[in-house]
N, C-alpha and C positions, 0 to 999 in steps of 0.2 A: 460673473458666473457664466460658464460654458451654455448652458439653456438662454441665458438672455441676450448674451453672445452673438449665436445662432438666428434669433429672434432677429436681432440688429440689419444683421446681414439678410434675411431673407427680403424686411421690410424696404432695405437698400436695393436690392435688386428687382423688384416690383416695382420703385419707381423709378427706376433706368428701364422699365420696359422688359428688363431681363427673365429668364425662367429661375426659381427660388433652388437654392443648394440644399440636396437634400440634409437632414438631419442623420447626424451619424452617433454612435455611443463615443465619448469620451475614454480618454488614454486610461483614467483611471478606473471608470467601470469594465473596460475591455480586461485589466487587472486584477480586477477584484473576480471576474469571472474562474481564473481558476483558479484563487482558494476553494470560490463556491463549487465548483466542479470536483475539485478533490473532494471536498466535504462530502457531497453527493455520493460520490464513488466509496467511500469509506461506509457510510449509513446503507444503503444498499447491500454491501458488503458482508457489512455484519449482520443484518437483517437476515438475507442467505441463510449465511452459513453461520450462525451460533448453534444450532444443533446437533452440526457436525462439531462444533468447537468442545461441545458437553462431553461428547463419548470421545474427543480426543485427549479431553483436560483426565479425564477417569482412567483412564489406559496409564498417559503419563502419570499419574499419581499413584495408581494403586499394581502397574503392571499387570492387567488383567486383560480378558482376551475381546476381542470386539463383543461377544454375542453374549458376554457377563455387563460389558458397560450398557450394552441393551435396556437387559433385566435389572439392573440400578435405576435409568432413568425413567422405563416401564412403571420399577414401583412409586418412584416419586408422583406419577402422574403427569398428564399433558399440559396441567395448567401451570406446571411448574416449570414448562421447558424452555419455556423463555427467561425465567427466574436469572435477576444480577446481569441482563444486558444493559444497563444506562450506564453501570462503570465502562464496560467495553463501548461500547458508543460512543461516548466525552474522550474517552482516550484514544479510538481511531480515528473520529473526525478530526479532532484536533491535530494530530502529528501529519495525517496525510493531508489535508489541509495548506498543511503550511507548508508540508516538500514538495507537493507540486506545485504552487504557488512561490517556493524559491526557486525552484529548478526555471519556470520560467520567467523568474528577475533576474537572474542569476545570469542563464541564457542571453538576455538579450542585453544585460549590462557589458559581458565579454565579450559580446559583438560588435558591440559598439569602440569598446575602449583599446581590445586587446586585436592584434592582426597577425591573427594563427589559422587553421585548417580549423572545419565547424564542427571534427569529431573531436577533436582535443579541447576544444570549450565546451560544447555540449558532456562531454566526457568531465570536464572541470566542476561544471556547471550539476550534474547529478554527484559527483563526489561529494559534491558541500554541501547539498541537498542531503544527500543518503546520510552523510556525518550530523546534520542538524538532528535528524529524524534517530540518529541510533543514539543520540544524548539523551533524546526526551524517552525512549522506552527500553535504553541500557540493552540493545538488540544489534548487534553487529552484523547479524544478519541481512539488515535493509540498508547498510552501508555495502555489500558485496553485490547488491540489487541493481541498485541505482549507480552504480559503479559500471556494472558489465552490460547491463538490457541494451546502452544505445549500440558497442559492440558486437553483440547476439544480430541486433537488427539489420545492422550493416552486411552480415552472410548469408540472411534469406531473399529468395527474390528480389527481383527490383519490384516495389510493385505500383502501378500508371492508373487505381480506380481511388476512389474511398473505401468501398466493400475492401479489394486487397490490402489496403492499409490496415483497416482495422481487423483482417485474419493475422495479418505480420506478426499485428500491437500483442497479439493473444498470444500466437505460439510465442512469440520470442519472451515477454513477460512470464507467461504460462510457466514454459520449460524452465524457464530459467529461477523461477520463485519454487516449481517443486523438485528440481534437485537442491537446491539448495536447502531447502526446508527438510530433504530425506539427510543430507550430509552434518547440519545441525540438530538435529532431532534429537543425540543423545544430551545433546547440552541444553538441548529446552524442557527434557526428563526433570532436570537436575534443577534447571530453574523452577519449574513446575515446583519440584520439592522443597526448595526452599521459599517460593512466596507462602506454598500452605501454611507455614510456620507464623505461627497469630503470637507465643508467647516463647518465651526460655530465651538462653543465649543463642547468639547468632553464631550460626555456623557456615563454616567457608566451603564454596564451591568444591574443593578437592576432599574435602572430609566429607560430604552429602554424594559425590561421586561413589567413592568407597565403598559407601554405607548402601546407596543403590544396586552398585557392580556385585554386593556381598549376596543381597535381597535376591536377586534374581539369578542364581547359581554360578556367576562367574563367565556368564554367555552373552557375548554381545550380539547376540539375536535378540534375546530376550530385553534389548534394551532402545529395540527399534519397535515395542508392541507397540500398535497404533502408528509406525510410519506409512502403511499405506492410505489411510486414511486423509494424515498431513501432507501427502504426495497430493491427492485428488482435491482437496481443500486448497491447499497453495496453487495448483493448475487451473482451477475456477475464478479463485479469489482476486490475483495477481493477474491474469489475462485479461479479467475485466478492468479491474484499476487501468489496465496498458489503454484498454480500449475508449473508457471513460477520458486518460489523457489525450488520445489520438483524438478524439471529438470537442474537446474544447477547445482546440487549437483549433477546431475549425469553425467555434463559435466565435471567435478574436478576428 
């Protein structure tokens, strides 16, 4: 065992007279560190912002205007406002969890094996991350994420503190999670509309498109209600996830 290990060798070096090697964490726990980081960063996360997720789910469902999804959740009451977070919970920790936790096995497995430039792995290295993560929540979106963020990061500043790195981790995350999130919007309308469906036949993404596009006069204004919303939500959400990875890198 790595603990008795350690033990071995301190005992060895006390009696050569030597000073004891300090005790360090193990390759595996330093690994394990960022699933649990990600995890962290997920729960946190939704913790935030499910409040904002409430009047953003009601918008995309019912096409209504911010200050009617208010007065819906107004009359549900406060105690109700956290109502149905342990589904989103299980399901954020879990996925981000394990993309940052691949992203850095992934990372430092191409490193090791592969002898290319560190943006073209790391670049590798979040594609296969981003691709794991958009299997488990059928979200293509966190494959365009994790795809482009280390690119974004490479045309801001150079930045020589920890503070500058973790402003970098935010804008570049940040911006780059809420355009993305304004440019998908209509398409998570749609998915919106069809998870609500509990019974009857299934019906396809182009036929609930339609049927949407019909609802709301033909306007595709009308089909971004609630993107300012998911703008500011993705800008918060996503900045910190950047920042939460920029920090456990500096926990390892």
């Amino acid at each position: 065992l790595p603990f008795i290990k350690n033990l071995s060798n301190m005992m060895d070096s006390e009696a050569h007279g030597k000073r004891p090697p300090i005790l360090t964490s193990s390759k595996q726990d330093i690994e394990m560190k960022h699933y649990l980081c990600g995890c962290c960063a997920a729960f946190n996360n939704v913790a935030i912002t499910f409040p904002i997720q409430k009047f953003l789910f009601r918008q995309q469902l019912y096409g209504i205007k911010t200050g009617d999804a208010i007065l819906q959740l107004r009359r549900d009451g406060f105690r109700n406002l956290y109502r149905g977070i342990f589904p989103r919970l299980m399901q954020k920790t879990t996925t981000l969890a394990l993309t940052f936790g691949l992203y850095e096995d992934l990372s430092c497995l191409l490193h090791k094996h592969v002898s290319a430039p560190e943006f073209a792995t790391c670049g590798v290295a979040a594609v296969l991350a981003g691709t794991t993560e958009a299997i488990f929540t059928s979200d293509i979106q966190c494959l365009f994420f994790f795809g482009l963020r280390g690119h974004i990061k490479e045309h801001l500043p150079t930045a020589t503190t920890h503070s500058a790195h973790l402003v970098n981790d935010f804008i570049g995350g940040g911006l780059l999670g809420a355009m993305l999130g304004f440019l998908f919007f209509p398409s998570n309308v749609v998915k919106t509309r069809i998870q609500s469906q509990i019974c009857g036949e299934f019906q396809s993404f182009p036929k609930v498109f339609q049927k949407i596009w019909l609802e709301r006069d033909r306007k595709l204004i009308n089909l971004f209600r609630g993107s300012h919303l998911n703008y500011h939500l993705s800008l918060i959400s996503l900045g910190h996830n950047q920042c939460k990875g920029y920090m456990k890198k500096n926990i390892s």
